[in-house]
N, C-alpha and C positions, 0 to 999 in steps of 0.2 A: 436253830432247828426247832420244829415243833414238839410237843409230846403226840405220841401218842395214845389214842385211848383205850381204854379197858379195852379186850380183846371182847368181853361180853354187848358192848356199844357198838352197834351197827354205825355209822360213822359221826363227825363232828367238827365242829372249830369255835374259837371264841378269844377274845381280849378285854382287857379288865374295864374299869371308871366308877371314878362317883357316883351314885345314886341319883346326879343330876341337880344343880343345884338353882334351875329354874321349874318348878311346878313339881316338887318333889312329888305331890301324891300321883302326881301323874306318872311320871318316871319307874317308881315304886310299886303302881299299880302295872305298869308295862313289862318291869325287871320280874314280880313276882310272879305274874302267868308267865313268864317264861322259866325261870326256873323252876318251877311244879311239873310245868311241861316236861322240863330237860330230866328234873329228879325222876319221871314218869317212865320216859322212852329212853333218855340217854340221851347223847349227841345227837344235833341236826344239822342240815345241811346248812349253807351259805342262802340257798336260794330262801329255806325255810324260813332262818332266819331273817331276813330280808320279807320277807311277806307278812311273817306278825310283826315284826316294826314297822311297817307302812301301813299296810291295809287289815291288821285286825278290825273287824266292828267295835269295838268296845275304846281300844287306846290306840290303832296303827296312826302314824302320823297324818297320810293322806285321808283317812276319813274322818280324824278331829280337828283338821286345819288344812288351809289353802296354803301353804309357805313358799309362796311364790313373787316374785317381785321386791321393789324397795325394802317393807316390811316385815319380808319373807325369809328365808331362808336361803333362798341361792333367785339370781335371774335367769331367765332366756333369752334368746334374742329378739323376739315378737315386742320383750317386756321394753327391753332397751332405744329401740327407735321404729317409728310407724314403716319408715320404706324396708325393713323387713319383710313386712306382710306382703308389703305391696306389689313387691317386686316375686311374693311366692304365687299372690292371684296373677301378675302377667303371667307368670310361669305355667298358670294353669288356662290361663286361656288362649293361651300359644300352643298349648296341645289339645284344645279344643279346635281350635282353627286348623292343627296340622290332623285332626282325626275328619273333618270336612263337615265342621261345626252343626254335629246332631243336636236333633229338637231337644234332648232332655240331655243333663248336665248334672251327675252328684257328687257331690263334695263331702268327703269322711276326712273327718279328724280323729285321728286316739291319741287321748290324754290333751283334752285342748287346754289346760289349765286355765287360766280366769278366762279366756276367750279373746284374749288380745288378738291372735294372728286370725282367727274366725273372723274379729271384728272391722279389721284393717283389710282385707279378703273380699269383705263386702262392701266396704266403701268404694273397693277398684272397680268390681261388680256393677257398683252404681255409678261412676264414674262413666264408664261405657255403656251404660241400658241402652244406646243406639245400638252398637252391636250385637248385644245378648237379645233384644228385646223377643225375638220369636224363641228363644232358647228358656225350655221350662227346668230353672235351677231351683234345687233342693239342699241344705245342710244336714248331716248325719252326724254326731257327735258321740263315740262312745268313752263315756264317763262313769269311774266307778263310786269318787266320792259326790255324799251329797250334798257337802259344804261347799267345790269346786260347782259340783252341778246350778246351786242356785245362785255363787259370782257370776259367770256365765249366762243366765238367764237375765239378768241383770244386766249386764253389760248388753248384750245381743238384743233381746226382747223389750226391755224396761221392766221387765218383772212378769209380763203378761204372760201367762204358760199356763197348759192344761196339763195334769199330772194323767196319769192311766188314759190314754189316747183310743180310740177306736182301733186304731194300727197295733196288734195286740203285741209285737215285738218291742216297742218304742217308751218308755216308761215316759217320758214327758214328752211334751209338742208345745210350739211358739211358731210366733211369728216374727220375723226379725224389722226392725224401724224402717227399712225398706220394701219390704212386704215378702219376706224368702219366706218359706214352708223351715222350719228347725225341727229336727226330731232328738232325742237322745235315748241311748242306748247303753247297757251295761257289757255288752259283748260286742265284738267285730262279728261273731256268727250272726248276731239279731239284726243285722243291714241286711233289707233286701238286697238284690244285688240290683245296680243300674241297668235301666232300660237302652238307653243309648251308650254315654260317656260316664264313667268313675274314676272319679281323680282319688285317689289319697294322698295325704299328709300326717306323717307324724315322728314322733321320734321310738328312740328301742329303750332309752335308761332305764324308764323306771321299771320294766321285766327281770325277773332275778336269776342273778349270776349264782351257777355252781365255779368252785375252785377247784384245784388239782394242782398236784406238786408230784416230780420225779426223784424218786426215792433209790435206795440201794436195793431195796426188794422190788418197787417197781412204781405203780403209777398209783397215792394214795391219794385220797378227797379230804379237805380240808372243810373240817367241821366245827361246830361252835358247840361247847357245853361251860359247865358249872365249874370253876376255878377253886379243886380242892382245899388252897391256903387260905383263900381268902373265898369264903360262901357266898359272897350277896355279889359277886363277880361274876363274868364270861370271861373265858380266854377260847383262843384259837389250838384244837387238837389237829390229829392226823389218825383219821381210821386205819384201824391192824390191818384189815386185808383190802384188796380190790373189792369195790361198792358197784354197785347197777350203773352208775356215771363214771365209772372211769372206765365199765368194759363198753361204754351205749359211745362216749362223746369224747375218746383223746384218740385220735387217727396216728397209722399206724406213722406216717411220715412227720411225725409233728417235733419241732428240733428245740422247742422251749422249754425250762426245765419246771414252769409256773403257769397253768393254762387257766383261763377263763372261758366257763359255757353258758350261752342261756338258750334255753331247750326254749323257752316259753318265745324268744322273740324267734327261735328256730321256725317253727309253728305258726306263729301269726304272717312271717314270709312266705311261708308253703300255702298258706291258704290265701294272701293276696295273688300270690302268683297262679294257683290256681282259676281262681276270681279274674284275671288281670287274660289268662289263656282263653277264656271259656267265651269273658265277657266283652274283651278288651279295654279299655282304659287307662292309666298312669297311678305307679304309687311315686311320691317322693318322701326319702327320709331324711331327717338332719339332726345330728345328735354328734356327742362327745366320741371319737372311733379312731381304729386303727383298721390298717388291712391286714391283719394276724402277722402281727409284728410284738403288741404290748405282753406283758404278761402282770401284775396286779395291779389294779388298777380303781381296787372297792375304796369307795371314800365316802365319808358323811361331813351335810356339810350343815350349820347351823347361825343362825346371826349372819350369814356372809362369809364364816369363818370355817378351813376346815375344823372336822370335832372326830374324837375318837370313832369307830364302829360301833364300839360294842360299850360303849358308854350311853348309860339313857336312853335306852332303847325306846323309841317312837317320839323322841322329842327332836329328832335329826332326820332330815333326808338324806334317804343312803343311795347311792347308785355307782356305777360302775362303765369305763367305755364299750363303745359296741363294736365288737369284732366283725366288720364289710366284710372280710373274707368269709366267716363262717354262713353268712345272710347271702352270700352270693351261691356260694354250696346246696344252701337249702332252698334257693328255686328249684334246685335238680333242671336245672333246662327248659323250666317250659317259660321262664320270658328272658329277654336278654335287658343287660345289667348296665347301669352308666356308672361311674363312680367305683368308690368315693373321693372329690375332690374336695378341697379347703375351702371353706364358707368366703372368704375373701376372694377366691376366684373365682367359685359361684357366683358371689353375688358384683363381682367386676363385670365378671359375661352378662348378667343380666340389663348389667345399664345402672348401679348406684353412682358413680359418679356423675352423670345426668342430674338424674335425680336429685343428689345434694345441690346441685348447681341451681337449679330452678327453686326449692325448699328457700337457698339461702337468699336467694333475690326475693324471694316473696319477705320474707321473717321482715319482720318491723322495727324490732327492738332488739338489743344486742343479748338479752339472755336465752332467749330462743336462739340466737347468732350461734351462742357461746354451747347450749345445747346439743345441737344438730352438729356441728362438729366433735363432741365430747362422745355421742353414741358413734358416729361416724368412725372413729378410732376404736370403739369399743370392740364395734362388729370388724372389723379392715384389720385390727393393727394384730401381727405375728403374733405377738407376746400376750395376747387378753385373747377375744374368741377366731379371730382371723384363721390362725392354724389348729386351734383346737376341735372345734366344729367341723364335720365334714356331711356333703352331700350326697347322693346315693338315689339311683330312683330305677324302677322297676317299667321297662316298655313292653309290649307285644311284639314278636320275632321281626314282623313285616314294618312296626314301622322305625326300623333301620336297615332294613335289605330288601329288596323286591325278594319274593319267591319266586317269581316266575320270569324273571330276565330270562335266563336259558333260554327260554321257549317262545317268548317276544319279547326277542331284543327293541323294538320299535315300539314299545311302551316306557318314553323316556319322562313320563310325570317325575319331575322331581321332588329325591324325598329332603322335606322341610327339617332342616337342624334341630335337635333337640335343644332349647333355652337354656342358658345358662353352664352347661358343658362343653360347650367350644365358645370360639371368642363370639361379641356380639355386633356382626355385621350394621351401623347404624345407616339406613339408608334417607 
């Protein structure tokens, strides 16, 4: 069981570690604005903490490093094999086709990391320019670090990018090696919205998770502070009374005894689906989830390796799964919801074992061979991201039910399958 905290500390949580024993000033400079902080106010939340370990200005981890990939801190799937991407742009242009392929086409990513899946996206893009060619495609990227921002430019651009754009929402603009219009953005609100079709992609991890534990008093918030025995420590407390988060986000039916919320990807749901109602178009998500089954699930991860939480604060990525159910709740109704299913059988329906087949007849040499079967597994196999990854995407009401059947039945246009969530008709 936890402690709880002073009754005079609005809430809290925390667990111990070394001071870090890669880049200590760094570590030490992260551990001390936090505890100044903590001596300051008291306990903070999970989410709180979580937002100065990744995104301070000064030490969060995602605005002093990319830690993404081989050399990185943990992989995605973009990272691990190209028909990832690939099979996410058919996915987008199968609902470009099934929206009755309008003139204008925008494409938003949040959190595109180094720009792998933006990069693979565009080669399928280019792949098809017969198809697309009357279709005026645009990239939108909102990125908050800007050591991630300038991999990306890099990879996408060659480096070529105008910082402060004319478009005064957009902090940078490129052009991409096939000639796409790239904008980037610090916020999902600073996307215009799409003129015709808006696809999105992205994932929900790295938004911050509040906790909650069910107690003999009742429902308390699991917060991080200063670890009385040991000073230059965090551990995990439990606020004395009911906090703003556990009367705002634990439902009254909720049968878990350890709940996870994040308000923030709450929010970014509520305003695509808004977006998604008004404007039409597609979001899809893919990230680590459950359908409000998990309950802890914060983990950091470092080297490859899991790492304490609350050890070395901003030298680890911390994140946590994303609960489909509560993302499903907070469309409130205004689009309807596919998912979440298993990255393996997303991306079965899409046609990867195709795809490898063809990859493998082309490869020349047996280490590409040896490759493309090794990611193959990585992404597919139960035990690695197969079942951990799940998929989720966000439609407009219509397109999975006529509206208006009732009333002319003799409008039998058929409505085109959504890719990738039912099996994949090869015809």
């Amino acid at each position: 069981p936890l402690p709880t905290a002073p009754a005079a500390a609005w809430s809290s949580s925390g667990a111990g570690g070394e001071p870090g024993a890669e880049g200590p000033s760094r570590a030490s400079a992260m551990l001390r604005h936090l505890l100044l902080k903590l001596r300051a106010t008291g306990p903070v939340t999970v989410a709180e903490y979580m937002r100065e370990a990744l995104t301070n200005p000064g030490q969060g981890y995602y605005t002093r490093r990319g830690g993404i990939g081989e050399s990185g801190d943990f992989v995605t799937s973009p990272e691990i094999s190209q028909v990832f991407g690939e099979l996410i742009g058919i996915w987008y242009i199968s609902e470009w086709i099934a929206t009755g392929k309008p003139k204008a086409f925008q494409l938003v990513e949040l959190g595109p990391g180094r720009g792998t899946l933006t990069d693979d996206i565009l080669r399928v893009f280019n792949q098809l320019a017969s198809l697309l060619s009357k279709c005026d495609i645009s990239i939108h990227l909102v990125e908050v670090s800007p050591k991630l921002s300038e991999i990306q430019a890099l990879m996408l651009t060659g480096g070529k990018v105008q910082p402060n754009p004319e478009e005064k929402s957009a902090y940078m603009k490129g052009v991409s090696k096939t000639g796409i219009p790239i904008f980037w953005y610090r916020d999902i609100q600073d996307v215009p919205p799409g003129e015709d079709l808006e696809c999105l992609v992205t994932g929900m991890a790295p938004f911050h998770h509040l906790q909650f534990l069910r107690t003999e008093k009742g429902w308390r918030e699991v917060l991080v502070d200063i670890d009385p025995e040991v000073p230059d420590q965090l551990r995990f407390v439990l606020s004395p009374s009911s906090t703003p988060g556990t009367q705002n986000f634990i439902q009254p039916e909720e049968a878990r005894d350890h709940v996870e919320v994040c308000p923030e990807a709450g929010v970014i749901i509520q305003r695509l689906a808004c977006r998604i109602e008004n404007d039409g178009g597609a979001a899809l998500i893919a990230d680590y989830g459950h359908d409000g089954t998990k309950t802890d699930t914060f983990r950091g991860f470092r080297n490859h390796k899991l790492h304490d939480v609350l050890s070395a604060p901003g030298t680890a990525d911390l994140t946590a799964d994303v609960d489909f159910s509560y993302l499903r709740k907070m469309t409130q109704g205004r689009t309807a919801t596919l998912g979440p299913i298993k990255q393996r059988e997303f991306l079965k329906n899409m046609g990867i074992d195709l795809r490898l087949q063809v990859l493998l007849q082309n490869s020349r040499d047996s280490a590409t061979h040896e490759q493309l079967l090794r990611s193959y597994d990585m992404l597919m196999n139960p035990k690695k991201m197969g079942d951990c990854f799940n998929f989720f995407a966000l439609l407009p009401h219509h397109r999975l039910a006529h509206p208006d059947k009732k009333h002319k039945p003799e409008s039998k246009s058929p409505l085109l399958p959504v890719a990738g969530f039912g099996e994949l008709l090869l015809k």
